[in-house]
C-alpha positions in Angstrom: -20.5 30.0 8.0 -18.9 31.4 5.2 -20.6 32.6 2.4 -20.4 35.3 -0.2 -20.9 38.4 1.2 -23.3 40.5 -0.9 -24.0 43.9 -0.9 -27.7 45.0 -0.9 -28.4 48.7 -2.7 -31.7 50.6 -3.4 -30.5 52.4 -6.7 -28.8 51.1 -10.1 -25.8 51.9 -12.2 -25.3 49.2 -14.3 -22.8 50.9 -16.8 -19.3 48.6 -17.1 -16.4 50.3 -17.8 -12.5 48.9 -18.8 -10.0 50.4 -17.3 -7.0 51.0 -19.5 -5.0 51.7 -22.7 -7.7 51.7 -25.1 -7.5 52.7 -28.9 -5.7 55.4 -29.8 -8.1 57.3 -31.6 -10.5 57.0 -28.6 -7.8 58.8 -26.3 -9.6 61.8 -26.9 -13.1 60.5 -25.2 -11.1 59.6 -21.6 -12.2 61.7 -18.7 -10.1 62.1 -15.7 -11.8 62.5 -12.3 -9.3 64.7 -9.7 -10.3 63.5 -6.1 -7.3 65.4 -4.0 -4.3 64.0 -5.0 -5.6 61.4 -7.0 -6.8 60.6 -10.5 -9.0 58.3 -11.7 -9.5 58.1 -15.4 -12.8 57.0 -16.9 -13.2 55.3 -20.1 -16.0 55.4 -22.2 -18.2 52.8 -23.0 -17.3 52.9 -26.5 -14.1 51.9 -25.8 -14.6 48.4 -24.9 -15.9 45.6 -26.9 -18.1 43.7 -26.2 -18.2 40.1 -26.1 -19.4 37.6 -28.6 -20.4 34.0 -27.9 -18.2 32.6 -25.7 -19.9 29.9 -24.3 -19.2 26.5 -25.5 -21.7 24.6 -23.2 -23.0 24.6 -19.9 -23.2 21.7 -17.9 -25.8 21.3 -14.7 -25.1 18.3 -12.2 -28.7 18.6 -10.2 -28.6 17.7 -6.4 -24.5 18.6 -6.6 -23.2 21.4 -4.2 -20.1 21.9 -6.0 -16.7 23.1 -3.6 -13.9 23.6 -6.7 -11.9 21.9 -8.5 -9.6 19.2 -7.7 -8.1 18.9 -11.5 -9.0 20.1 -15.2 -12.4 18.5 -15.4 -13.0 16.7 -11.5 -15.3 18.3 -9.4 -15.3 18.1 -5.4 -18.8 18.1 -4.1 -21.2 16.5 -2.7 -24.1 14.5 -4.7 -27.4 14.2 -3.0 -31.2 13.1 -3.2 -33.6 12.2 -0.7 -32.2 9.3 0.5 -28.9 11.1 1.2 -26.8 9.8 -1.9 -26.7 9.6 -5.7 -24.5 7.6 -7.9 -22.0 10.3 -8.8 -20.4 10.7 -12.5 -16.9 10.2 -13.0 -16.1 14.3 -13.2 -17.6 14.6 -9.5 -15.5 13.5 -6.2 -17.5 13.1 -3.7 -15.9 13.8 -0.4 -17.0 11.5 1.7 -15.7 9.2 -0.8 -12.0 10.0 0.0 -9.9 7.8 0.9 -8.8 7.4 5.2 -10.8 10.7 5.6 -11.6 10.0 9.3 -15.4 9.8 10.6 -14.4 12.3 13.0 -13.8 14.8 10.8 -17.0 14.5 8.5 -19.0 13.5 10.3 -23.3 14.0 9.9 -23.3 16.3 13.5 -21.6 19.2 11.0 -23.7 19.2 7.8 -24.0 20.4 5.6 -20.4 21.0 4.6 -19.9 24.0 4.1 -16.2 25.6 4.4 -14.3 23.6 2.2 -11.5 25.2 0.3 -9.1 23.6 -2.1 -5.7 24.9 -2.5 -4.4 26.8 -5.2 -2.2 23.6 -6.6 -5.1 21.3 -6.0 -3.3 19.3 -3.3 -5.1 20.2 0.0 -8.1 20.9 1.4 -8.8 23.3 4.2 -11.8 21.7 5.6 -13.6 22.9 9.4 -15.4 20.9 11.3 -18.0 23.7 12.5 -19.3 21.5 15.4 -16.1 21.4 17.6 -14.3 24.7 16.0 -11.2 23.2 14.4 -9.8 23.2 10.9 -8.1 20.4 9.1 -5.4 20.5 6.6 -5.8 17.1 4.5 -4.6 15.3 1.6 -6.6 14.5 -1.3 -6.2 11.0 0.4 -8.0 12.2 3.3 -4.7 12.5 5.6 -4.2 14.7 8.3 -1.3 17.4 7.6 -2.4 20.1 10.3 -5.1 20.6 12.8 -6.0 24.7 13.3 -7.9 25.5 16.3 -9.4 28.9 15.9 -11.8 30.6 19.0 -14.6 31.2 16.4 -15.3 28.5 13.7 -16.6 31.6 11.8 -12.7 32.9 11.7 -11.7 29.4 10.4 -14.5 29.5 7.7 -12.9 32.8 6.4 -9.4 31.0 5.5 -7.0 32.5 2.7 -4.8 29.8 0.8 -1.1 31.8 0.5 1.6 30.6 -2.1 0.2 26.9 -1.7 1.9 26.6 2.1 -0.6 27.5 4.3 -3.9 29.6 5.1 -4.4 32.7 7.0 -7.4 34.2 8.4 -8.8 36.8 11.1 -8.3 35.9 14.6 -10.0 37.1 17.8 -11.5 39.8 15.6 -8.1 42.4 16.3 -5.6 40.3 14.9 -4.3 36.9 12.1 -3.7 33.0 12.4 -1.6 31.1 9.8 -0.9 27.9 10.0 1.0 26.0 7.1 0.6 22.4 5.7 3.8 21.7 8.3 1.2 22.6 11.2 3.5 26.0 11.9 1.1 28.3 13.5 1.6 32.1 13.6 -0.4 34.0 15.9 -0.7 38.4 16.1 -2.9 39.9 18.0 -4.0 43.1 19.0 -3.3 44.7 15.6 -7.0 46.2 15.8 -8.6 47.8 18.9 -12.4 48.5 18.3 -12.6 47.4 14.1 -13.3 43.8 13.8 -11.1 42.1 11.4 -13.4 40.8 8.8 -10.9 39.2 6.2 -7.2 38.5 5.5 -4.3 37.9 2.8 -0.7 37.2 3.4 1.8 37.7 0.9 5.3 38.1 1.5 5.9 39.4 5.0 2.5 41.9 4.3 -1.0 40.6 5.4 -3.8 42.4 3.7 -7.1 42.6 5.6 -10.7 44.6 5.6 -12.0 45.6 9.1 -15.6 47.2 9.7 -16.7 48.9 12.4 -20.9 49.8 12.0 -20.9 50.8 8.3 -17.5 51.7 8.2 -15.5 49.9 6.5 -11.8 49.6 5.2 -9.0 48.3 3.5 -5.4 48.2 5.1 -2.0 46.6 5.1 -0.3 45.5 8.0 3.8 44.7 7.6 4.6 42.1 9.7 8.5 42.8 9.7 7.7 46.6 10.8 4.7 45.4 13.1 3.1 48.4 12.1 0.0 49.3 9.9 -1.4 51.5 7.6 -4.6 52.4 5.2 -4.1 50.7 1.5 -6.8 52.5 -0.6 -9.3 55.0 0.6 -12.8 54.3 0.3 -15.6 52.3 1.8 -14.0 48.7 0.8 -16.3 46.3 1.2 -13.9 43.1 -0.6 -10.8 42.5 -2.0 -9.1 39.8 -4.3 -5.4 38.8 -5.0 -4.4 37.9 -8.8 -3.1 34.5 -8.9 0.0 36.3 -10.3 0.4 38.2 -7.0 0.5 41.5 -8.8 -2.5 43.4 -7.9 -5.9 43.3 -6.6 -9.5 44.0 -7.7 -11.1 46.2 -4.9 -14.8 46.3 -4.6 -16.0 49.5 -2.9 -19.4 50.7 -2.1 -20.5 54.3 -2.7 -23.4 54.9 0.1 -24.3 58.1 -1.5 -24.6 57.1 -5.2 -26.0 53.8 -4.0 -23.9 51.6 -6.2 -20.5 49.4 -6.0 -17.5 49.5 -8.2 -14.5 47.3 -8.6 -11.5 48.9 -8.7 -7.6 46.9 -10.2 -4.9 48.5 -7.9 -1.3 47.6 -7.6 0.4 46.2 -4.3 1.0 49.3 -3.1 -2.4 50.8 -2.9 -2.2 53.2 -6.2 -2.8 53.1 -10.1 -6.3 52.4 -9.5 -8.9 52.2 -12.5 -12.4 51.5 -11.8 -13.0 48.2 -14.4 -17.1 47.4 -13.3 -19.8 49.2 -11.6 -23.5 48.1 -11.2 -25.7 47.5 -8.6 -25.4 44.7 -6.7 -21.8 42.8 -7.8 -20.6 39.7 -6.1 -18.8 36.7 -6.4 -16.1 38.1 -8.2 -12.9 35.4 -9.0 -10.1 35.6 -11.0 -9.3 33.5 -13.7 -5.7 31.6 -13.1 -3.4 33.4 -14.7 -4.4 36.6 -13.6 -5.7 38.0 -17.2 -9.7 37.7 -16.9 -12.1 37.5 -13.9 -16.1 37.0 -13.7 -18.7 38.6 -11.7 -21.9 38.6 -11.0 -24.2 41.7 -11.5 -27.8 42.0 -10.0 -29.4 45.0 -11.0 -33.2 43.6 -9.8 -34.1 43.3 -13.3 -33.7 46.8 -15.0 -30.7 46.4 -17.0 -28.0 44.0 -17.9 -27.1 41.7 -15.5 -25.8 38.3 -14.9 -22.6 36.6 -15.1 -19.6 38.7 -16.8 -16.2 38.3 -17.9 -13.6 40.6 -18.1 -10.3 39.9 -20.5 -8.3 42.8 -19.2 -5.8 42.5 -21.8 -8.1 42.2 -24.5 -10.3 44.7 -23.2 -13.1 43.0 -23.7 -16.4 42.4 -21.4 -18.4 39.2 -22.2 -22.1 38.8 -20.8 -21.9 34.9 -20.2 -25.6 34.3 -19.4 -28.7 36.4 -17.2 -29.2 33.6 -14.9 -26.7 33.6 -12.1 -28.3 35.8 -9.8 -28.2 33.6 -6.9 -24.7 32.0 -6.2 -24.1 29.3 -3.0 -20.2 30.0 -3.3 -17.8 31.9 -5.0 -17.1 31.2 -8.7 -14.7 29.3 -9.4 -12.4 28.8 -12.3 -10.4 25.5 -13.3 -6.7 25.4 -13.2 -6.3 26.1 -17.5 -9.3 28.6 -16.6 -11.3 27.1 -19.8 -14.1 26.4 -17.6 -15.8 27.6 -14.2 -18.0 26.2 -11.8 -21.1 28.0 -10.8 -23.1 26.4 -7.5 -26.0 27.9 -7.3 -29.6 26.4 -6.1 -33.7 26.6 -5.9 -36.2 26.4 -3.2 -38.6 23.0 -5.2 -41.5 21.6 -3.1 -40.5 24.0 0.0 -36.8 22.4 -0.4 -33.8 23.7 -0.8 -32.3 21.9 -3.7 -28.1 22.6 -5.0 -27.7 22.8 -7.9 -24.0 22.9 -9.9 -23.7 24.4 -13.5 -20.1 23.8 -15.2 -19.8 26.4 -17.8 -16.8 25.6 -21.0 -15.7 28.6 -22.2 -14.5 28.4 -26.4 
């Protein structure tokens, strides 16, 4: 089952930090850390502003676990109570509501639904069927485009939307399957020998992936063209995210020794890295959709700042959105103008495990 994958340390560093061409009277403050033949440069706290009210309201649909979104203001989720339903408000689609989405598909033998993942363009969802191990590729009519049949339903929970075609994912632990809304499977194997795949993004004729092996873990690129592979950033990587632009990534890597994560913004090619966050515990990081902001969460047990956090990278700005959102049931995720995001988060209430979805407008 797929779920955020959080990293769980003992000390805390909750100090952000924004990563690039800052004022240019504060050049003078920068510090530039040589590690070999790299440089990472450092900027000062003081250098970055920090955000004002941002927050136009927050919304919370109770009993909702919320999936993403399906267009400017309409949920996908799934409403609940007691009795197994609640009336549902316009702004919420309730999937089992779709149109000729087949019984065999959702079906009561695989809740609770849990890897659902909605397209970049908002016109298909990737949904597994846990129980007998296969993905479907559907409409929002609830139509049939492709059928993925993965060994683990685990693998299929940990599939990548690319350009809008297809999804991607780890397969047999060593190697990738693709398989686009045509149903044109794509199968490599043996691209790994005793690190288990963990994670995978295609772009171009490049597939980007994270293996581990005990608490080693890494980052690398493997070109499909070449059939050959090779390390992308150096490190203990531990996730990694693709703009929507396609231009670059934010890296999270875990220091063991300092006991603390940062997220790193590197190019395509591995370099021009600048460390942008460090704290804690950070998870749930997303990007906003056009590439220029992206939120996280920041857990650091109560000593310093934390909560949910924006970035404007362009702005150079970091906005602390509210202290709540320490316990997240998904990734965050942002709506297509990126003027609102959808937190699903949740409570333990009378020994029950209630979900909860907060919509927070941005101004």
């Amino acid at each position: 089952m797929k779920k955020i994958k959080l990293s769980i340390y003992l000390l805390l560093i909750s100090t952000l930090i924004l990563y690039s061409g800052c004022a240019k009277e504060a050049e003078t403050d920068r510090r530039t850390i040589q590690k070999g033949e790299k440089k990472i440069t450092v900027i000062p706290d003081t250098n970055y502003t920090v955000g004002e009210d941002v927050v136009e309201n927050i919304k919370v649909h109770e009993n909702l676990k919320g999936y993403g979104w399906i267009g400017e203001g309409s949920i996908l989720g799934i409403p609940a109570d007691e009795n197994g339903q609640i009336e549902t408000e316009g702004e919420v689609c309730d999937i089992r509501n779709i149109p000729n989405l087949e019984e065999k598909i959702i079906s009561a033998e695989n809740l609770p639904y849990q890897h659902i993942n909605i397209s970049p363009d908002k016109k298909h969802i990737f949904y597994v069927n846990e129980a007998r191990q296969k993905g479907y590729i559907l409409d929002l009519e609830g139509n049939i485009k492709a059928e993925a049949k993965g060994p683990y339903a685990g693998e299929l929970g940990e599939a990548v939307w690319f350009d809008n075609e297809g999804l991607v994912m780890p397969y047999k632990d060593s190697g990738f399957y693709s398989i686009t809304a045509g149903g044109k499977e794509m199968k490599i194997e043996g691209v790994e020998d005793e690190e288990h795949i963990s994670k995978a993004v295609k772009l171009g004729s490049s597939i980007y992936y994270s293996t581990q092996i005990g608490l080693d873990r890494k980052m690398k690129v493997y070109d499909m063209s070449a059939g050959e592979k090779k390390l992308f950033i150096e490190g203990r990587v531990t996730n990694f995210y693709l703009s929507p632009p396609n231009d670059r990534f934010i890296v999270e890597t875990h220091n063991i020794n300092q006991d603390k994560t940062m997220l790193l913004i590197a190019d395509l090619e591995g370099k021009n890295k600048d460390t942008v966050a460090e704290g804690r515990m950070i998870y749930g990081t997303s990007w906003s959709p056009d590439g220029l902001k992206f939120a996280y969460v920041l857990n650091s047990r109560g000593e310093e700042d934390e909560g949910l956090f924006i970035i404007d990278i362009e702005k150079r700005k970091r906005s602390h959105i509210s202290a709540v959102y320490l316990d997240l049931g998904s990734d965050i995720k942002w709506n297509p103008s990126g003027d609102k995001m959808m937190i699903s988060s949740g409570e333990v209430q009378d020994g029950k495990w209630i979900d909860n979805t907060h919509v927070i407008t941005l101004k």
